[in-house]
C-alpha positions as a Markdown table, in Angstrom:
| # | Residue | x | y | z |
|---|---|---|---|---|
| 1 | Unk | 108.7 | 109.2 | 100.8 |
| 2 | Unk | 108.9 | 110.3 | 97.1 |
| 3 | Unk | 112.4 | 111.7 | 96.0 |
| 4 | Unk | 112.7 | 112.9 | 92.6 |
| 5 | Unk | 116.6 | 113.7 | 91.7 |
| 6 | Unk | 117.9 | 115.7 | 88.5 |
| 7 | Unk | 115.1 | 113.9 | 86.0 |
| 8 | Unk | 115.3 | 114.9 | 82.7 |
| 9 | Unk | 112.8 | 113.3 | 79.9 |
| 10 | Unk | 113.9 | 114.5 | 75.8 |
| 11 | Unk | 110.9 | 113.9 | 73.1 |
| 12 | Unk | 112.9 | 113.7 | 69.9 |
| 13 | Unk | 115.1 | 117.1 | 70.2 |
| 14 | Unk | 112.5 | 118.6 | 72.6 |
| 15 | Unk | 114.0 | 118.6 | 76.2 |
| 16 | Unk | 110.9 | 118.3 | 78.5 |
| 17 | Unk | 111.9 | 118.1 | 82.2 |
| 18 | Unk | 115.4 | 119.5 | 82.4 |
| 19 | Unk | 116.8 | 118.3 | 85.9 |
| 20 | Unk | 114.0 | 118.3 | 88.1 |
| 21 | Unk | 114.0 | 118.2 | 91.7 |
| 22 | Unk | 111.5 | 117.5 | 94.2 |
| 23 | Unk | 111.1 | 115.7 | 98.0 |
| 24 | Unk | 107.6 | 114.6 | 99.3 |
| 25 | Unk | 106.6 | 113.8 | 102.9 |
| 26 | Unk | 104.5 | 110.9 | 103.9 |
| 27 | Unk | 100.5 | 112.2 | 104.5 |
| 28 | Unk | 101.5 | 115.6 | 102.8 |
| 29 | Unk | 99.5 | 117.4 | 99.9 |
| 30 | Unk | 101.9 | 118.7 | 97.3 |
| 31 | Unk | 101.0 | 121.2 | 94.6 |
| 32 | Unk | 102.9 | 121.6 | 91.4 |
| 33 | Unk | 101.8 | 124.7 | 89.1 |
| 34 | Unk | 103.5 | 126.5 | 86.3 |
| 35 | Unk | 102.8 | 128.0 | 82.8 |
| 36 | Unk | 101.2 | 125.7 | 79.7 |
| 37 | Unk | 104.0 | 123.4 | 78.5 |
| 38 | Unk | 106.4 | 123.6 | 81.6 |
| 39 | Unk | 106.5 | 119.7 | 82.2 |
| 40 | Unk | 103.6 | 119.2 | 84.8 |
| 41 | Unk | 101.9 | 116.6 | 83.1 |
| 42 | Unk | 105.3 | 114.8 | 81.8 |
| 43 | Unk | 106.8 | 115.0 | 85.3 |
| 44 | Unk | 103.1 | 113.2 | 87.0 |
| 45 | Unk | 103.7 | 110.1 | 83.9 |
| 46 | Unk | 107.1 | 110.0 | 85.4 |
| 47 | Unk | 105.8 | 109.5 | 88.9 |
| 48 | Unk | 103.8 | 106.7 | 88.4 |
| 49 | Unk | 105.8 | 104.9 | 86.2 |
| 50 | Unk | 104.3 | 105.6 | 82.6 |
| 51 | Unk | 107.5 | 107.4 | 81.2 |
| 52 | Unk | 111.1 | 105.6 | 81.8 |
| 53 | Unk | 113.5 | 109.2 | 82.4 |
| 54 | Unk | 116.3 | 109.5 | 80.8 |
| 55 | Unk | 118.3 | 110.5 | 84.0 |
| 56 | Unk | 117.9 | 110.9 | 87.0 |
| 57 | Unk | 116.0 | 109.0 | 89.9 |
| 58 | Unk | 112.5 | 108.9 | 90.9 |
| 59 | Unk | 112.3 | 107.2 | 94.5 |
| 60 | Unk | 109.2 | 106.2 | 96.1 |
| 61 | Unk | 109.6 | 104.6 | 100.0 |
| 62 | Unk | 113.2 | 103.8 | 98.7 |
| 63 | Unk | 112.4 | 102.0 | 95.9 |
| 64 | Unk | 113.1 | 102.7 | 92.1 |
| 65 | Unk | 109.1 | 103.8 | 90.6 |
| 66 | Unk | 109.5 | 102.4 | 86.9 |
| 67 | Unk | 109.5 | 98.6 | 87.3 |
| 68 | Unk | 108.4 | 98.4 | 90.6 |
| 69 | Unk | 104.5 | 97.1 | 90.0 |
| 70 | Unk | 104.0 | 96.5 | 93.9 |
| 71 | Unk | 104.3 | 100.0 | 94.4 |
| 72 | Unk | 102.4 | 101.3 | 91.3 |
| 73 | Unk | 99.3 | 98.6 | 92.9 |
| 74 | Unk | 99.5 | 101.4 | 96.4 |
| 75 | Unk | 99.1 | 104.5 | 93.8 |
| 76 | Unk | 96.0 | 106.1 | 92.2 |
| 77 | Unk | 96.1 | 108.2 | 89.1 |
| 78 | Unk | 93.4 | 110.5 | 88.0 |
| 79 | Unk | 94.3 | 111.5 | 85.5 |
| 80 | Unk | 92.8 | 115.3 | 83.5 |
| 81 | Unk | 90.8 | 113.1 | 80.8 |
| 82 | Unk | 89.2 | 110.1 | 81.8 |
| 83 | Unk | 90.1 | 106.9 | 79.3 |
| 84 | Unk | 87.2 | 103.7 | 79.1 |
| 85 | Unk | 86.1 | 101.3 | 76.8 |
| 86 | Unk | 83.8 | 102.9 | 73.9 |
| 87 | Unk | 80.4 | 100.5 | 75.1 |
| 88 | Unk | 81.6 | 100.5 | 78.9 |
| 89 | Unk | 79.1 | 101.9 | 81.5 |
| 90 | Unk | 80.6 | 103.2 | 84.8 |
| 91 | Unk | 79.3 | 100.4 | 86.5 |
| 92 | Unk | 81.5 | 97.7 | 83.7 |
| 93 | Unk | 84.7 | 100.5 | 84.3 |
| 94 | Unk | 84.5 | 99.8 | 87.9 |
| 95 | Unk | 84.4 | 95.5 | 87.6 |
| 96 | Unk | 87.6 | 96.2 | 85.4 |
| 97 | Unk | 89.4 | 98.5 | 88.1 |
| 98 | Unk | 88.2 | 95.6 | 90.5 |
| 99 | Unk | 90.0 | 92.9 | 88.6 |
| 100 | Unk | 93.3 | 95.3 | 88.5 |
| 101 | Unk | 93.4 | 97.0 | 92.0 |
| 102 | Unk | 93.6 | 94.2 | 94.9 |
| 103 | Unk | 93.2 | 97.1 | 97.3 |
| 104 | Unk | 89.6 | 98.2 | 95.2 |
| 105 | Unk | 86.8 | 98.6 | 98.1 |
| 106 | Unk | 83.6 | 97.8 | 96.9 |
| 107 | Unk | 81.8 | 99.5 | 99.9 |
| 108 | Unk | 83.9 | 102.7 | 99.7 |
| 109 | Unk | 82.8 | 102.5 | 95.5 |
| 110 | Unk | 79.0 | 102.5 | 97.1 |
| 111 | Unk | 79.8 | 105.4 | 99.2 |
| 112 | Unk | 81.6 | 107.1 | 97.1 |
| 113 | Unk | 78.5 | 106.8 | 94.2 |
| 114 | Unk | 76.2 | 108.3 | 96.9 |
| 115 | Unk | 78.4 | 111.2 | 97.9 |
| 116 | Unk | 78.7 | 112.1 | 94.0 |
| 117 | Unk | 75.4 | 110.9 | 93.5 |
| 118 | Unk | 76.5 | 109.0 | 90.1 |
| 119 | Unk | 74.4 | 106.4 | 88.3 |
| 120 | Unk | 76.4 | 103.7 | 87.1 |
| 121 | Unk | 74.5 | 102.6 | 84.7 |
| 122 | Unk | 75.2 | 105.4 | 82.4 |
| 123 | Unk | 77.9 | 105.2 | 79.6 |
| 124 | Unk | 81.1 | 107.0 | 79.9 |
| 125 | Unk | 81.3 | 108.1 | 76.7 |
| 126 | Unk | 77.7 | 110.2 | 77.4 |
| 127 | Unk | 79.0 | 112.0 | 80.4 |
| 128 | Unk | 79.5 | 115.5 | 80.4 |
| 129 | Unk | 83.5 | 116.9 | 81.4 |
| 130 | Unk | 82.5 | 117.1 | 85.2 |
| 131 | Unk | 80.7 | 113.9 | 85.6 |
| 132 | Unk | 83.6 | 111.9 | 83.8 |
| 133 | Unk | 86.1 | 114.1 | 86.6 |
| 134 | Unk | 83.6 | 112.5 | 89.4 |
| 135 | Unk | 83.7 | 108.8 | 88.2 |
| 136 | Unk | 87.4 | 109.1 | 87.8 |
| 137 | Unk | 87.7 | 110.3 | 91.3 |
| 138 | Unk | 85.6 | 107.5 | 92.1 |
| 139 | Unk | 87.3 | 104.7 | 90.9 |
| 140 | Unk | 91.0 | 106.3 | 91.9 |
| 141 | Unk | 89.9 | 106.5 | 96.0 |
| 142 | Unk | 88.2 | 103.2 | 95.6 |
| 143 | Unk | 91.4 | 101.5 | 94.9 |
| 144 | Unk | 92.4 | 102.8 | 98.7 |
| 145 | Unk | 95.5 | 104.0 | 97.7 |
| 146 | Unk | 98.8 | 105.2 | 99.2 |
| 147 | Unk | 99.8 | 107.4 | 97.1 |
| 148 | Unk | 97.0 | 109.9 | 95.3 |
| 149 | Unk | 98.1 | 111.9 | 92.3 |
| 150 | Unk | 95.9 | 114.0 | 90.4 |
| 151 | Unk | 96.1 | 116.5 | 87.4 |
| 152 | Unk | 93.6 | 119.0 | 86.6 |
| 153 | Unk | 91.3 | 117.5 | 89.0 |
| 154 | Unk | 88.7 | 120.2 | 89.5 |
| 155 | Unk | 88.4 | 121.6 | 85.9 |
| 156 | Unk | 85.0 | 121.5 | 85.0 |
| 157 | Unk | 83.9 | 120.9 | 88.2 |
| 158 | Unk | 80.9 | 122.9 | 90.1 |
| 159 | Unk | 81.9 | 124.5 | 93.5 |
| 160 | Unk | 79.6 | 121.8 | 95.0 |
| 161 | Unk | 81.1 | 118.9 | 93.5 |
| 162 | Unk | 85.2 | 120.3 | 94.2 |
| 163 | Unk | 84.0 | 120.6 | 98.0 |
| 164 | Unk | 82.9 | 116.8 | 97.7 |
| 165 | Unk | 85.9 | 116.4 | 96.4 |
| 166 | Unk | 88.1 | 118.2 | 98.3 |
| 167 | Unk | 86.5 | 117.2 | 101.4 |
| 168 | Unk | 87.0 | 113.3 | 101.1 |
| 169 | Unk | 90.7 | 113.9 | 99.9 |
| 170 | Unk | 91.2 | 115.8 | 103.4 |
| 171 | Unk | 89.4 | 113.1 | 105.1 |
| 172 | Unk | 92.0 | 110.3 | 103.7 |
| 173 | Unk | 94.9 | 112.1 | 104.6 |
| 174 | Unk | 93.6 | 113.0 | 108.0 |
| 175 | Unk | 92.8 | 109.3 | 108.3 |
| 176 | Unk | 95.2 | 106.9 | 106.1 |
| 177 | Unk | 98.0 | 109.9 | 105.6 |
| 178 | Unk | 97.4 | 109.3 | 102.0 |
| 179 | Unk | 100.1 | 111.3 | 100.5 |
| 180 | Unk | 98.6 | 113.4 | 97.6 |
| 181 | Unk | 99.9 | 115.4 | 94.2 |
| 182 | Unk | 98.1 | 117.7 | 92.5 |
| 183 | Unk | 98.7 | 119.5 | 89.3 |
| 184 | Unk | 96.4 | 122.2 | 88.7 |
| 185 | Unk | 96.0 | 125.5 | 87.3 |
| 186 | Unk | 93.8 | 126.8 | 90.0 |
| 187 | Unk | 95.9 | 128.4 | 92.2 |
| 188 | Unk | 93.1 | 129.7 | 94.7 |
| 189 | Unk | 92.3 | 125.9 | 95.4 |
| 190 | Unk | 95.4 | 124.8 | 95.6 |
| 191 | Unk | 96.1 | 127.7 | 98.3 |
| 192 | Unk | 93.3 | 126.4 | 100.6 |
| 193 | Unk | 94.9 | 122.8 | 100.0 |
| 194 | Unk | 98.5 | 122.3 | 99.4 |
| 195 | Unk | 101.4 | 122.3 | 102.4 |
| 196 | Unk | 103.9 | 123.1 | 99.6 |
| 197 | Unk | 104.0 | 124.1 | 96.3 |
| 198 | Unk | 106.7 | 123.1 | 93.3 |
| 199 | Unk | 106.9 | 125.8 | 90.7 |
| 200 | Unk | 107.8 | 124.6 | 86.9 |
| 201 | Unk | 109.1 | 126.8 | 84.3 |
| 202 | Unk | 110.4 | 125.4 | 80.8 |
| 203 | Unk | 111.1 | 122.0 | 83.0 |
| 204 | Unk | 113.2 | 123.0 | 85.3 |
| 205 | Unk | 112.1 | 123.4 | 88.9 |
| 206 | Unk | 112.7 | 126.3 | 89.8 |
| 207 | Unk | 110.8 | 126.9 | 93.5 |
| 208 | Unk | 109.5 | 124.1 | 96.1 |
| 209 | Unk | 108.9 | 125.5 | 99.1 |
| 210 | Unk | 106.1 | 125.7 | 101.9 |
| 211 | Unk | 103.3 | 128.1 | 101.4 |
| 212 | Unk | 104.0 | 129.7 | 104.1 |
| 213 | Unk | 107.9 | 130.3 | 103.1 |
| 214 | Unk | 106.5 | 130.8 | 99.8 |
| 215 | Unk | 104.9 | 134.2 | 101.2 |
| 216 | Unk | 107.4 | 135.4 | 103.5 |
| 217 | Unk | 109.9 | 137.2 | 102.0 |
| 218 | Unk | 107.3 | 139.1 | 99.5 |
| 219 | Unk | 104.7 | 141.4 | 100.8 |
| 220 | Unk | 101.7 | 143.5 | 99.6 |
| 221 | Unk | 101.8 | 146.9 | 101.2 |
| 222 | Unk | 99.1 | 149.8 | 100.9 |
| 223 | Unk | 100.2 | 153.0 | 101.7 |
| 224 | Unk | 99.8 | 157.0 | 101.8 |
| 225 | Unk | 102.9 | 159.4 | 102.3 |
| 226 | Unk | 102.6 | 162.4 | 104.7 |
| 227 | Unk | 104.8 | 163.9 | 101.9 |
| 228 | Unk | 104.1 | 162.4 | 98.4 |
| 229 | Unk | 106.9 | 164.4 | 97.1 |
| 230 | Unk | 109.3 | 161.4 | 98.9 |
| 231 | Unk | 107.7 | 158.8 | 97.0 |
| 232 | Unk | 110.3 | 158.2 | 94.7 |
| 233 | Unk | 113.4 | 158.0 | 97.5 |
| 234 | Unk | 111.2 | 155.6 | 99.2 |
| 235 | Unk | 110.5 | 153.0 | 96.3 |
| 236 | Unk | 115.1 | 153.2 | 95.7 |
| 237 | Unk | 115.5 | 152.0 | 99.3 |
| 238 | Unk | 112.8 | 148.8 | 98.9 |
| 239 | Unk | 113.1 | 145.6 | 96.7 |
| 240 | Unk | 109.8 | 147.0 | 94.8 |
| 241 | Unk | 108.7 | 143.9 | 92.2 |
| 242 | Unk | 105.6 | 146.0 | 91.2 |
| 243 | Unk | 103.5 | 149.0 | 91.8 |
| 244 | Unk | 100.2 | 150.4 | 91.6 |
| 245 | Unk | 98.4 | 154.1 | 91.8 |
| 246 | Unk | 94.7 | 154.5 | 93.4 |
| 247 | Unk | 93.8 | 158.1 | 93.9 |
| 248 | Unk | 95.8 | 158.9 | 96.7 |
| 249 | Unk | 97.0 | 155.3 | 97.8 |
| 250 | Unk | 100.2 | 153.5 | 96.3 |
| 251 | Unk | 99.8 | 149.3 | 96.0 |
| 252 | Unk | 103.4 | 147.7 | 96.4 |
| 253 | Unk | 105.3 | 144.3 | 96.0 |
| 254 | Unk | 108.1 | 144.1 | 97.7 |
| 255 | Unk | 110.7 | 141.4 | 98.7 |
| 256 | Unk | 112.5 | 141.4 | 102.0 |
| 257 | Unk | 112.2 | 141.0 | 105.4 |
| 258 | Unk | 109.2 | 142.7 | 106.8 |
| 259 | Unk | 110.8 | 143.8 | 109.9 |
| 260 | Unk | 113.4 | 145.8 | 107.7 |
| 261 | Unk | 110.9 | 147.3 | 105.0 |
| 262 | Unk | 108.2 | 148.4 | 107.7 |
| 263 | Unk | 111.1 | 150.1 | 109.7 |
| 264 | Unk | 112.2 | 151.8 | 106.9 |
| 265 | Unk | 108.4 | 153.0 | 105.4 |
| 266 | Unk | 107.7 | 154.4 | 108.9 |
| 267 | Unk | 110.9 | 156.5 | 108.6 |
| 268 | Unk | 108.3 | 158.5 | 106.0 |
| 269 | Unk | 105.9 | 159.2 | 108.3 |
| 270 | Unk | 103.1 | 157.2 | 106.1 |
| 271 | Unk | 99.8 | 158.2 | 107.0 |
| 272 | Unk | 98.3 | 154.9 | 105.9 |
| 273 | Unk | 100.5 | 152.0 | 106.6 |
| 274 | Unk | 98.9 | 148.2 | 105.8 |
| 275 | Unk | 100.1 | 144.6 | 104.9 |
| 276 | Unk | 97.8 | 143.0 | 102.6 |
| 277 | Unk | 97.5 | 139.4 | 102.1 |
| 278 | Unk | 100.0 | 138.0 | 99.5 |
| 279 | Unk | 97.4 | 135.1 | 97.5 |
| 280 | Unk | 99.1 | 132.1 | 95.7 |
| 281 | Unk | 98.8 | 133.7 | 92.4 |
| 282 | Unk | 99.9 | 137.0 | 92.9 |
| 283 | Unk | 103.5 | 135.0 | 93.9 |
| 284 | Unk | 102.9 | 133.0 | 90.8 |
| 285 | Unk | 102.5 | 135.9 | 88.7 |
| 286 | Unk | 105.6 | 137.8 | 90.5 |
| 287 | Unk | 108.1 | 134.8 | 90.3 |
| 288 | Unk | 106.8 | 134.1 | 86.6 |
| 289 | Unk | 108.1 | 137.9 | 85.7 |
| 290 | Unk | 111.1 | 137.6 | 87.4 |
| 291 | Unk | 111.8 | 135.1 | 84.7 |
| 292 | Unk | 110.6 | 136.7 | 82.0 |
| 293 | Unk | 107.3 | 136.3 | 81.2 |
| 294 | Unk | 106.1 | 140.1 | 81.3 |
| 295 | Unk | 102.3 | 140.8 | 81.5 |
| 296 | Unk | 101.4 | 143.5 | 79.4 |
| 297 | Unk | 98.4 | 145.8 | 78.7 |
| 298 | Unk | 96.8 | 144.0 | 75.6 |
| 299 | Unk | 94.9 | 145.9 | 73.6 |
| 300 | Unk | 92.8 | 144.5 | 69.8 |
């Protein structure tokens, strides 16, 4: 449904996105995540058709994105700060969106207010950072759309007021297979959300893979030796990405397949032998350092 192929964006001498890749499927939920200035928000203004690339091809149901204003009517864009007119009051926002969107639902708007519980006769400009977040989720699943893309769209939020959130976007995708893209620093949500994740480093992409791919070939592993002494010879035979002492019980990363690493650990007879579960950060944080960006004890 949406193809992006080698897209690259330059700012002046700055190269932003730097060949990007990325394939999503109709009714899927797509995360993309990476460190501060790796592209995420760049590569979302590319997707609906705010930036122009400078190569590459951004494809959405076979159809070029950037001049294509049909398609842009089917998409949704909320975007991490909320833009309205200085004097506007939700209710005045929403006429606007109304005169733009010819898919806007004025019942859905009313049902969406009652879920959020917003009063539109308030002023934008007054809200605090989580309200504005609500109203802009408001107006951008009022406008029905296809194609939902979102960044940063639970900062500031209360856990009440994400599972709103979160809760209506599953309903939509259950129901209309609204396809939806998230940027988001959250990992943890995005976890509980996503069906595959795109990881951006220094605009390049440099993973997209399932969640559950994204987990398989790296494992979490708590264990005690029969004979510390063999520690050592044990950690040379595994793929070990990090490692961690508690009293008697070693913490381990390793990549491989399972099968071949448990095989091999029960050859020294552990006396504790157990796979933890491998969260979306922890990969994050693992992948990040295998490209560099060390985490260090920090002391001031």
């Amino acid at each position: 449904m949406i193809v992006v192929k080698s897209l690259t964006k330059k700012f002046d001498d700055d190269v932003i996105l730097n060949g990007i890749n990325m394939n999503v499927k109709k009714g899927s939920i797509y995360g993309i995540i990476g460190p501060n200035g790796s592209g995420k928000t760049t590569l979302l203004n590319h997707l609906v058709g705010v930036y122009r690339q400078d190569s590459g091809e951004i494809v959405i149901n076979e159809k070029n994105i950037y001049d294509n204003a049909d398609q842009k009517q089917s998409m949704a864009y909320m975007q991490d700060e909320i833009y309205a007119y200085p004097q506007y009051t939700i209710k005045n926002m929403a006429g606007f969106y109304k005169e733009m969107y010819k898919s806007w639902d004025d019942d859905r708007y009313k049902k969406l207010k009652e879920i959020f519980d917003i009063d539109d006769k308030k002023r934008i400009t007054k809200l605090s950072k989580g309200m504005k977040k609500q109203v802009a989720f408001c107006f951008a699943l009022s406008k029905t759309p296809e194609i939902l893309i979102m960044d940063e769209p639970i900062d500031g939020l209360d856990p009440i007021a994400r599972r709103k959130l979160w809760n209506v976007v599953i309903d939509d995708v259950a129901k209309r297979e609204m396809t939806v893209i998230i940027s988001s620093h959250n990992l943890k949500e995005l976890e509980n959300m996503c069906d595959t994740i795109l990881i951006l480093d220094k605009g390049k992409s440099v993973i997209e893979r399932s969640i559950e791919d994204l987990t398989q070939d790296v494992h979490k592993i708590q264990y005690v030796l029969e004979k510390p002494e063999l520690e050592d010879e044990l950690i040379g035979w595994l793929n070990v990405i990090s490692k961690e002492k508690m009293g008697t019980i070693s913490v381990i990363v390793v990549k491989g397949d399972w099968k071949g690493i448990e095989q091999k650990m029960n050859e020294y007879n552990p006396v504790v032998l157990d796979k933890l579960n491998l969260t979306l950060e922890e990969v994050f944080i693992h992948e990040m350092e295998g490209l560099g960006y060390a985490i260090k004890n920090q002391t001031i």
